[in-house]
Backbone bond lengths (Angstrom), bond angles and torsions (degrees), N, CA, C in turn:
res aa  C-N    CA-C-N  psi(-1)  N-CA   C-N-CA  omega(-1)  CA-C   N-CA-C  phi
1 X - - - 1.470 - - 1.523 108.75 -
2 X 1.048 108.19 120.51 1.909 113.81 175.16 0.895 121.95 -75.10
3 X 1.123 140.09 145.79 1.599 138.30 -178.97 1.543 104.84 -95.60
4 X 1.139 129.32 163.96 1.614 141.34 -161.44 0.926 119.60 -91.40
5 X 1.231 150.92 75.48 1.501 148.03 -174.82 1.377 111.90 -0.22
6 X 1.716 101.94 133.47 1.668 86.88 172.13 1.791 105.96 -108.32
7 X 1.544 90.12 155.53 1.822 89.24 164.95 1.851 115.41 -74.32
8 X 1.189 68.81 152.49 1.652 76.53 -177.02 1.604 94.53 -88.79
9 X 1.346 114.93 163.02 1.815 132.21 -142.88 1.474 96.30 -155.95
10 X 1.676 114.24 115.00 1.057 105.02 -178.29 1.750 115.77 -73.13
11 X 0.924 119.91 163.29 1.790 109.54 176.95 1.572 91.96 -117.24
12 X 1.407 86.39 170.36 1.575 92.16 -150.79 2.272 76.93 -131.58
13 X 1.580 94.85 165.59 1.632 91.50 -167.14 1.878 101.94 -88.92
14 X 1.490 94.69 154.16 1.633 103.31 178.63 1.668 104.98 -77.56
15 X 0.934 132.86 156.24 1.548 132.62 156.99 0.906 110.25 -1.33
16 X 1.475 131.35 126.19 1.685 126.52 176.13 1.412 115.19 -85.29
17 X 1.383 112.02 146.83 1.342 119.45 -166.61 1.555 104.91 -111.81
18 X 1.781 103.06 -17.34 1.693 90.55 -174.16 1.527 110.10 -71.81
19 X 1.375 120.61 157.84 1.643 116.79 -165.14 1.213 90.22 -93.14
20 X 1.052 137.38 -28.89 1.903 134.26 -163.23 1.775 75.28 -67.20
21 X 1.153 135.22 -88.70 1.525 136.55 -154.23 1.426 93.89 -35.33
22 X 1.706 130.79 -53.50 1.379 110.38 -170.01 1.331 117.89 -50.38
23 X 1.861 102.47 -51.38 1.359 101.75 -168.33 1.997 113.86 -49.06
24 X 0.994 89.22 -54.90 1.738 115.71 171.78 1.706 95.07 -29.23
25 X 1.368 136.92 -62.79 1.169 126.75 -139.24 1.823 92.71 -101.08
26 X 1.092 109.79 -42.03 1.729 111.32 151.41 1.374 106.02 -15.09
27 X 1.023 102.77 -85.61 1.677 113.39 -154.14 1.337 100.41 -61.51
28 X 1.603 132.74 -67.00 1.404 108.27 159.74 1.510 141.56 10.82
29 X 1.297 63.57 -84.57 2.012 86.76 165.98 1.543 114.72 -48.46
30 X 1.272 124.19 -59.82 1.266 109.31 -174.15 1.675 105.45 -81.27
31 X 1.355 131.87 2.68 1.093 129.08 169.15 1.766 116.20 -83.98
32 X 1.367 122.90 -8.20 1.094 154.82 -150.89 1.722 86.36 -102.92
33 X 1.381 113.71 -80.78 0.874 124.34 179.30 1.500 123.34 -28.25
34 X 1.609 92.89 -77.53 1.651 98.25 165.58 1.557 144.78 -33.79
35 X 1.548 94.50 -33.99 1.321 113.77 -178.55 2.044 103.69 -86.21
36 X 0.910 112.32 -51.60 1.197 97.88 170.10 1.570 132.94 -65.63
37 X 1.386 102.25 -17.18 1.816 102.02 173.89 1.660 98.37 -72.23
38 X 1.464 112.17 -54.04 1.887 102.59 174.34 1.020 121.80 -48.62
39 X 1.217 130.25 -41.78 1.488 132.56 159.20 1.647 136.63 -38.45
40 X 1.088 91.84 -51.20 1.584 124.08 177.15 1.884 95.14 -60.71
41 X 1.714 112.89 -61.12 1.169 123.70 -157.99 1.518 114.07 -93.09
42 X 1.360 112.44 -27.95 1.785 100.28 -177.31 1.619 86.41 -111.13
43 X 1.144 156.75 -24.85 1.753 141.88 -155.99 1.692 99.64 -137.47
44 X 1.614 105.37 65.21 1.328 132.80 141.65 1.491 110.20 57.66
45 X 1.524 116.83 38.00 1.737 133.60 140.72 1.488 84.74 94.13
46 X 1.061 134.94 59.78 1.862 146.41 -176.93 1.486 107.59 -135.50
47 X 1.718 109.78 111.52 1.315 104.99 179.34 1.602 106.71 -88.17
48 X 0.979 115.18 166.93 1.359 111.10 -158.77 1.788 101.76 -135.16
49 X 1.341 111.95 9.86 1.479 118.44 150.16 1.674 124.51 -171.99
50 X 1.777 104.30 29.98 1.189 105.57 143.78 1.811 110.49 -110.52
51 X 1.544 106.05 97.70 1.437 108.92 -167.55 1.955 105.38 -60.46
52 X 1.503 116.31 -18.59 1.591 105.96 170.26 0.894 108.20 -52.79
53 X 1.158 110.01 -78.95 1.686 110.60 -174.87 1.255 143.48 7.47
54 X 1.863 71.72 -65.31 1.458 103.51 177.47 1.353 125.96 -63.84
55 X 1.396 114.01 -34.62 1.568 138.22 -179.20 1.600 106.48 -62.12
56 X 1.165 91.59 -50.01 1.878 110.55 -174.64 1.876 90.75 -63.87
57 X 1.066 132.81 -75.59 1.289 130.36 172.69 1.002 116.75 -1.30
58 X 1.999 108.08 -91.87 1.033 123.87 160.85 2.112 140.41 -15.77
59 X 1.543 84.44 -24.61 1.503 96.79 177.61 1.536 129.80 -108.91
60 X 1.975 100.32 -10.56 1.549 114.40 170.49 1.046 113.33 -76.26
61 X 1.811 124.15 64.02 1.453 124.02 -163.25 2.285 98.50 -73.76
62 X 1.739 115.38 18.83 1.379 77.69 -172.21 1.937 89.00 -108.92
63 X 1.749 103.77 5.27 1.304 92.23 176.58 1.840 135.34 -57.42
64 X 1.034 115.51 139.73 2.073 119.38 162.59 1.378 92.15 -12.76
65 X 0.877 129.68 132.72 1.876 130.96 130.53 1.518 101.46 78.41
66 X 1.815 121.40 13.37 1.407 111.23 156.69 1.197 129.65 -34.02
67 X 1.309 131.83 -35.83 1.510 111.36 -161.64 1.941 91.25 -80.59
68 X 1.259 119.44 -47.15 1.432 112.74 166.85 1.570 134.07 -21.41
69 X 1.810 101.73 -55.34 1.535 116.54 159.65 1.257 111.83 -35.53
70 X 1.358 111.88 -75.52 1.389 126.49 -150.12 1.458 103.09 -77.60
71 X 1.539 126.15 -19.80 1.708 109.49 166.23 1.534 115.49 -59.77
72 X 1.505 113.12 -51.27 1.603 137.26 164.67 1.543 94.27 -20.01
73 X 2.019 96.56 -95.03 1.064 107.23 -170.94 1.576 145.40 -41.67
74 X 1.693 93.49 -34.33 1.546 101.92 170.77 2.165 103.47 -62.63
75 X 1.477 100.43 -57.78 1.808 98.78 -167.91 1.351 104.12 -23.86
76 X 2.171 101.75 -64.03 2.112 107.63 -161.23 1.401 84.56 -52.13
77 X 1.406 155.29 -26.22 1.799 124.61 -148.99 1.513 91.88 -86.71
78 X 1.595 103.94 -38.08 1.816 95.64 -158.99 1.679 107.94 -66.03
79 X 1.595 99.96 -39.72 1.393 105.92 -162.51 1.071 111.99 -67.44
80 X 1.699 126.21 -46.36 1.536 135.18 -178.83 1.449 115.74 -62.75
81 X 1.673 108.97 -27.38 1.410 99.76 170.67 1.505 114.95 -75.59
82 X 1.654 125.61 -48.45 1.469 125.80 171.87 0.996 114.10 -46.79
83 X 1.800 133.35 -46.93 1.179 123.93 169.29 1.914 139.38 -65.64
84 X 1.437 97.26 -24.14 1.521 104.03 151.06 1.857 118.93 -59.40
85 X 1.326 102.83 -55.90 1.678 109.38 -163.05 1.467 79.45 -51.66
86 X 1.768 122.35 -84.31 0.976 117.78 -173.67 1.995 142.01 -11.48
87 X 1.159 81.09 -28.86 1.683 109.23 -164.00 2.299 84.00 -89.28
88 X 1.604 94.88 -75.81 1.509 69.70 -179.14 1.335 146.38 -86.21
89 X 1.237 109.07 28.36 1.323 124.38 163.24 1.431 118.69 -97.17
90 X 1.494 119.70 -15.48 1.257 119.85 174.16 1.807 102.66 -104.00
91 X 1.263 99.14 -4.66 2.232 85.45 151.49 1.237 125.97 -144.42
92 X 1.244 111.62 154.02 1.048 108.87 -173.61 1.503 127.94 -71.19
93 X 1.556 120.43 156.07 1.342 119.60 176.68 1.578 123.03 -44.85
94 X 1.338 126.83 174.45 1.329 106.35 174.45 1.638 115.61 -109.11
95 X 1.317 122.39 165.75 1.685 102.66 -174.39 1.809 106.09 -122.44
96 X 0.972 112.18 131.87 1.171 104.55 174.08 1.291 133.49 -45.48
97 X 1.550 139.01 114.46 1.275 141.01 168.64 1.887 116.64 124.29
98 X 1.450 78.02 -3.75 2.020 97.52 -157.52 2.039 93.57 -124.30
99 X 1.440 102.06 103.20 1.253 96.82 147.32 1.334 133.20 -12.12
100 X 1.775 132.12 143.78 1.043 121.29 174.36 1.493 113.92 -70.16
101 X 1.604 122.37 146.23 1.729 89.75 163.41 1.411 139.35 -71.07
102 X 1.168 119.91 140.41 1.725 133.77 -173.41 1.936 102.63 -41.05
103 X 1.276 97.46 -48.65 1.703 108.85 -163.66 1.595 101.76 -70.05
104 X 1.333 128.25 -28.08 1.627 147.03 -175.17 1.871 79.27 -79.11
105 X 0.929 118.84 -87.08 1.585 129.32 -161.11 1.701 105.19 -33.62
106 X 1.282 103.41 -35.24 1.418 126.42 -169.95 1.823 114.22 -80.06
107 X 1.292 99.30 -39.11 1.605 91.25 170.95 1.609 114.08 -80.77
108 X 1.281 102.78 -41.14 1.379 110.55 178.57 1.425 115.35 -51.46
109 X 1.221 134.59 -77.59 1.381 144.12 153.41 1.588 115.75 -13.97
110 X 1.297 114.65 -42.30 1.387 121.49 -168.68 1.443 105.03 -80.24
111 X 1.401 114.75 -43.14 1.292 123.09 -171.03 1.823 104.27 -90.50
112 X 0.884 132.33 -43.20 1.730 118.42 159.02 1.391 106.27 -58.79
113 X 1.606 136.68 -34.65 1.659 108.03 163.59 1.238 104.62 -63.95
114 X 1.202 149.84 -68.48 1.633 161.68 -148.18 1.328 79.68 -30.76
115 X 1.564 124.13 -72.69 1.264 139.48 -136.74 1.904 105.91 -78.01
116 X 1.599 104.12 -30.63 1.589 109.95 172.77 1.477 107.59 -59.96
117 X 1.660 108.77 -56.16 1.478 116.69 -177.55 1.017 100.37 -61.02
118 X 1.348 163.79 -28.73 1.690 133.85 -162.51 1.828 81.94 -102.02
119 X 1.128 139.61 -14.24 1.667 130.66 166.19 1.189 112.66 -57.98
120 X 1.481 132.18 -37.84 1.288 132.75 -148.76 2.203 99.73 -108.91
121 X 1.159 86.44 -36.66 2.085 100.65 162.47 1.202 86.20 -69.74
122 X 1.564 147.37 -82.72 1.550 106.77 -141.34 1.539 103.56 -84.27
123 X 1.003 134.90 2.61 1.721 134.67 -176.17 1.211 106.34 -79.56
124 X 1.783 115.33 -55.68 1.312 104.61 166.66 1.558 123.22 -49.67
125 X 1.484 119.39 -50.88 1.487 126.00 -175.05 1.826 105.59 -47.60
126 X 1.229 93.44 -46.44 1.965 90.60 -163.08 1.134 97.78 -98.26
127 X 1.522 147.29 21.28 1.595 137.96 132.59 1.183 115.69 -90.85
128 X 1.470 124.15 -10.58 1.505 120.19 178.57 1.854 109.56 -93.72
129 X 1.492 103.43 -2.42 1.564 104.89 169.29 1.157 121.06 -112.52
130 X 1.968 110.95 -30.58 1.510 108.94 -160.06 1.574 95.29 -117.60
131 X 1.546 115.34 -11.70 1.830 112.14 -169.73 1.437 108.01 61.08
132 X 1.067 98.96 -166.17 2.243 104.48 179.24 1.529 96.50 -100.22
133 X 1.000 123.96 154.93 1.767 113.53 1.31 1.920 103.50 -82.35
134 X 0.535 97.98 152.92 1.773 109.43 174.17 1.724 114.66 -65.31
135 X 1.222 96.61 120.34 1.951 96.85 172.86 1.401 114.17 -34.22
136 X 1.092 121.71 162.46 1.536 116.61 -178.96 1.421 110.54 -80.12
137 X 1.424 119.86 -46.70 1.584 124.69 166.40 1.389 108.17 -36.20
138 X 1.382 100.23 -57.55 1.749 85.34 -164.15 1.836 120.55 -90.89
139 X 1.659 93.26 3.73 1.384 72.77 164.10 1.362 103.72 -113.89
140 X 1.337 135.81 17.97 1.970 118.97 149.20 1.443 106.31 -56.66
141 X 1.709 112.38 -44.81 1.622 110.48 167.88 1.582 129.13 -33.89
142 X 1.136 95.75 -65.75 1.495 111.92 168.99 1.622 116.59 -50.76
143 X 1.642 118.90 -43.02 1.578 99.13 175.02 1.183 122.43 -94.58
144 X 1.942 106.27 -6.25 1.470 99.00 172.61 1.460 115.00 -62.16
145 X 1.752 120.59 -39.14 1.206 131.82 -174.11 1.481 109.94 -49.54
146 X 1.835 116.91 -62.44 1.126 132.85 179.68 2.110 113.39 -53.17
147 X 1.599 105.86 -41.79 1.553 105.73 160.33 1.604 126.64 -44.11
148 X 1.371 90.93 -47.95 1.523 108.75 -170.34 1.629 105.37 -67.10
149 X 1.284 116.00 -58.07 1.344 133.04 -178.22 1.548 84.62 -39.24
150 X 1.265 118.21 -87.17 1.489 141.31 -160.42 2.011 113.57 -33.60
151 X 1.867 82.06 -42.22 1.738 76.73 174.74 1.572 125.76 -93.86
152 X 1.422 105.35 -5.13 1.412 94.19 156.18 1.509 113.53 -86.63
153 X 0.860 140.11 -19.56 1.652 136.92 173.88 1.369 103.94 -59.41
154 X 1.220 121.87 -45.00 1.809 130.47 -175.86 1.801 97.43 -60.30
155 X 1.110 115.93 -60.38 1.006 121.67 165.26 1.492 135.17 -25.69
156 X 1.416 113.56 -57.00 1.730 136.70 174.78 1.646 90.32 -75.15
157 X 1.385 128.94 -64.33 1.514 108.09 -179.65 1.401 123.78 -49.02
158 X 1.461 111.01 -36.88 1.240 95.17 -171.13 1.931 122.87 -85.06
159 X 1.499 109.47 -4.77 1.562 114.67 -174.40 1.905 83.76 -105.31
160 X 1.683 138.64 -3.76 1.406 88.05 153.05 1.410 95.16 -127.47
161 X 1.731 126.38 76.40 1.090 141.27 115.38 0.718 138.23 -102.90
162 X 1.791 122.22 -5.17 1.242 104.92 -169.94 1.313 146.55 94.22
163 X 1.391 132.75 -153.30 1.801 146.05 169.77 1.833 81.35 -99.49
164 X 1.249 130.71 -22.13 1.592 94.02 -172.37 1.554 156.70 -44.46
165 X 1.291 81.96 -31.10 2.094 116.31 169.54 1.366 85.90 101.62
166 X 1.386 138.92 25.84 1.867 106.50 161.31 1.892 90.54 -90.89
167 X 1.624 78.35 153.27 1.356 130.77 147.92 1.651 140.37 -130.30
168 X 1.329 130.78 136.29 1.239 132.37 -160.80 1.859 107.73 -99.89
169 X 1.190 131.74 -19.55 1.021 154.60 -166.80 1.238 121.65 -81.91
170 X 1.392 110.99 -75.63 1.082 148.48 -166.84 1.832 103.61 -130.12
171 X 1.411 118.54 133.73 1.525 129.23 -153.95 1.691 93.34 -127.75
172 X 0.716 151.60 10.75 1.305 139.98 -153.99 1.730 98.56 -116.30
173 X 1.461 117.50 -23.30 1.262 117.91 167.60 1.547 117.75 -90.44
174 X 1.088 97.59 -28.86 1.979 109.93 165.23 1.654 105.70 -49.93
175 X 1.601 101.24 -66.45 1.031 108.11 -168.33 1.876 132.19 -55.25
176 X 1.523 79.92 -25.71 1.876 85.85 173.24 1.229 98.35 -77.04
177 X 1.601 115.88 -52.74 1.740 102.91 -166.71 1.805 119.24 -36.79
178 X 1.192 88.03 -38.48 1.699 97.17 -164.77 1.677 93.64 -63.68
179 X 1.376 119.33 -59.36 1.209 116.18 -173.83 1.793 106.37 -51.10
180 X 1.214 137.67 -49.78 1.055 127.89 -173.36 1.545 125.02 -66.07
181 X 1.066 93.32 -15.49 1.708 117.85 174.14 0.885 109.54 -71.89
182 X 1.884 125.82 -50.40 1.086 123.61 177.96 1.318 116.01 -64.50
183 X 1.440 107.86 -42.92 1.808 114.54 -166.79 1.179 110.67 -57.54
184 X 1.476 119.94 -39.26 1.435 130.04 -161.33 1.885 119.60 -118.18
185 X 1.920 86.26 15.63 1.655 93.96 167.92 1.174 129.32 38.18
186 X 1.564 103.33 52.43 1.608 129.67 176.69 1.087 107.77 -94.84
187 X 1.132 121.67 140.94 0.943 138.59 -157.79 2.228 77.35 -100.46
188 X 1.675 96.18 145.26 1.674 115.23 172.51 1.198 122.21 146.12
189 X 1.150 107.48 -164.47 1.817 123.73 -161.63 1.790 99.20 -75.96
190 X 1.402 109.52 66.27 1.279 116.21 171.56 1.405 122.23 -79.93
191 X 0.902 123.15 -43.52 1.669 142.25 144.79 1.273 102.93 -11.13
192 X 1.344 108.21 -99.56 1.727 132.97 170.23 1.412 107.57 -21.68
193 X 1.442 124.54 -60.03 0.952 130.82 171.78 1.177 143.78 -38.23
194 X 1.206 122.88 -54.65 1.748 153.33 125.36 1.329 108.44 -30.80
195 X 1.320 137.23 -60.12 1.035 112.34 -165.91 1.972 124.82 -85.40
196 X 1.753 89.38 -26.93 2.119 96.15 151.07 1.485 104.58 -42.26
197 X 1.074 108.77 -72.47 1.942 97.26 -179.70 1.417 123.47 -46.08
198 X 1.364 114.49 -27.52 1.646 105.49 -177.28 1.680 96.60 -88.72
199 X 1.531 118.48 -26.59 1.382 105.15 -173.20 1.053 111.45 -69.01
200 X 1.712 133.69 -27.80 0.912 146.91 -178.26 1.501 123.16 -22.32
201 X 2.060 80.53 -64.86 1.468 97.70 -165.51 1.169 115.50 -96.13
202 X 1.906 125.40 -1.36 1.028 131.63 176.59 1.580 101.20 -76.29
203 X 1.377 131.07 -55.00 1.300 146.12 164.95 1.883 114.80 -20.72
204 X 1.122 81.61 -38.88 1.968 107.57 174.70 0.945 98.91 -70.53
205 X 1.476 129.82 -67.36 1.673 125.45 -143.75 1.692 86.47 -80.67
206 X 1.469 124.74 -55.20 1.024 113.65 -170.39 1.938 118.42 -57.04
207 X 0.926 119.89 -27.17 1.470 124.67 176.47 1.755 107.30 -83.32
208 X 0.638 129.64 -9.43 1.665 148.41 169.66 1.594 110.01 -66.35
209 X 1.775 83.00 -52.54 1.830 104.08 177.97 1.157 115.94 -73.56
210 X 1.167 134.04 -25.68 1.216 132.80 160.72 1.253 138.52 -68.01
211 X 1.799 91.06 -46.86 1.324 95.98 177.81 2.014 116.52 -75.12
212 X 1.084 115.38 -19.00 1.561 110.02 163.69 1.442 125.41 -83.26
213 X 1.647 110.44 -9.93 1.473 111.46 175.14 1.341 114.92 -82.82
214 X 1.487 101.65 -64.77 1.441 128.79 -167.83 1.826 122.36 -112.27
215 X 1.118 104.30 22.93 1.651 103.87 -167.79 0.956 110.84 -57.49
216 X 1.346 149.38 63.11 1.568 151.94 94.01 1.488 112.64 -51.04
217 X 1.677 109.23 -34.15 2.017 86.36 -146.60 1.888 74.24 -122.67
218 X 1.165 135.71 16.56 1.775 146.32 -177.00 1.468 83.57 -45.83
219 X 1.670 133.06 -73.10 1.150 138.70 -148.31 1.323 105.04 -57.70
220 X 1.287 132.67 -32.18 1.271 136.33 -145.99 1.466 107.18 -93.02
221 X 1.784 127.32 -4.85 1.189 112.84 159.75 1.586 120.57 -76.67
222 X 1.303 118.00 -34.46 1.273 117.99 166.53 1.099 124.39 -33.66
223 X 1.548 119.84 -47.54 1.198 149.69 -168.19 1.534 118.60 -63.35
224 X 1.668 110.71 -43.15 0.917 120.20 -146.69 2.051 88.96 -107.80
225 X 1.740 103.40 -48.74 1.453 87.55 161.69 1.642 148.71 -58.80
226 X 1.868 99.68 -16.78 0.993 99.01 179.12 2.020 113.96 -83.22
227 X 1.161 107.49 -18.75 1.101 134.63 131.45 1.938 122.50 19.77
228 X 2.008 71.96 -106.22 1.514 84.03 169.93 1.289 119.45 -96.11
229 X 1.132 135.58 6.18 1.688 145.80 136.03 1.593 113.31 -37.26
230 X 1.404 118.04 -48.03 1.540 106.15 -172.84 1.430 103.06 -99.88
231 X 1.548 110.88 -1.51 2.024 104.84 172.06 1.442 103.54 -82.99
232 X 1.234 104.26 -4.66 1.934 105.30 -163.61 2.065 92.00 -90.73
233 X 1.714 117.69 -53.27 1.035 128.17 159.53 1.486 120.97 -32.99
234 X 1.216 109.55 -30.67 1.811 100.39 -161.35 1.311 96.88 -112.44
235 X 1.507 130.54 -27.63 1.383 123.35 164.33 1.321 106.43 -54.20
236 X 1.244 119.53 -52.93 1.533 121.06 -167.95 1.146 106.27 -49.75
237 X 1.309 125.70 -68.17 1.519 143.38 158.36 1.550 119.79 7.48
238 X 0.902 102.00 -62.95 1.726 122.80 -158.57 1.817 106.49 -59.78
């Protein structure tokens, strides 16, 4: 009696062990951070890559200046979701045992900076004419850009992590993993794990700081970490 052919099953990667990816997904994270405290604080209380938030927003129809929220809030949902799908349909899954590819790492990265740099050109342009608060037009501009940015980055974290449960974006799936790890004494990227959550919120305080000191150049840490996040990726790469 023969047995049935099996399909072959892609595998997906365990917790990453290379440190360039930790460092890499670190910085994310606190670039994550940053970008959503400016968001939150100069373009009218809209996170721009914790999409709950945003949802929850979207639904406090008895808040001041709701219909305002919910233009904001609806753009980051549409854009961050098109720009994720987008993101994983233009790379491929990852396979267990095999580096990600450099050229995958490379569009992705390139195209969430593309998308930081034209954030930080029109931010400068429309605070050097209109100051805060920002027109409403131009700041859906501003969080669609910052959404977009945000969901291809979600994207690149999540094909070189893997099944691990990080995320750079959004922490709330990080954060269970770790707990389940702990509960159930798994062995993994607990480290990594823990410390996306602390970058998180360091990424916050520091974009907070900017944005009440200096909010002209606030955008430009995002910018600059995501930055050296994908030079850390592409060295590794090679």
């Amino acid at each position: 009696m023969t047995s049935e052919p099996r399909t072959a099953i892609p595998e997906h990667h365990a917790p990453p062990s290379d440190s360039g990816v930790h460092v890499a997904l670190v910085l994310l994270a606190v670039a994550s951070g940053a970008a959503d405290a400016f968001a939150f604080l100069q373009l009218g209380g809209i996170f721009t890559a914790n999409m709950t938030g945003n949802l929850v927003l979207a639904g406090m129809f008895t808040r001041p200046g709701w219909p305002v929220t919910l233009a904001g809030a609806s753009t980051a949902v549409v854009v961050f979701a098109a720009a994720t799908y987008w993101g994983f349909r233009a790379s491929p899954a990852p396979v267990t045992g095999n580096r990600y590819p450099r050229r995958s790492i490379g569009v992705l990265a390139g195209t969430a900076l593309a998308a930081q740099c034209a954030l930080v050109g029109v931010w400068i342009a429309v605070w050097s004419v209109d100051g805060a608060p920002v027109p409403l037009v131009w700041s859906c501009v501003l969080v669609a850009l910052s959404a977009a940015a945000l969901g291809v980055q979600t994207v690149l974290a999540k094909r070189l992590s893997g099944a691990s449960g990080l995320t750079t974006t959004f922490v709330t799936g990080t954060l269970t993993s770790l707990m389940e790890g702990l509960a159930e004494r798994r062995r993994g990227a607990r480290a990594v794990q823990a410390a996306v959550v602390v970058a998180l919120v360091g990424g916050a305080v520091a974009g907070t700081t900017l944005a009440h000191l200096v909010p002209p150049v606030a955008p430009l840490l995002p910018l600059l970490l995501v930055a050296v996040a994908s030079v850390v990726l592409l060295r590794r790469a090679r």
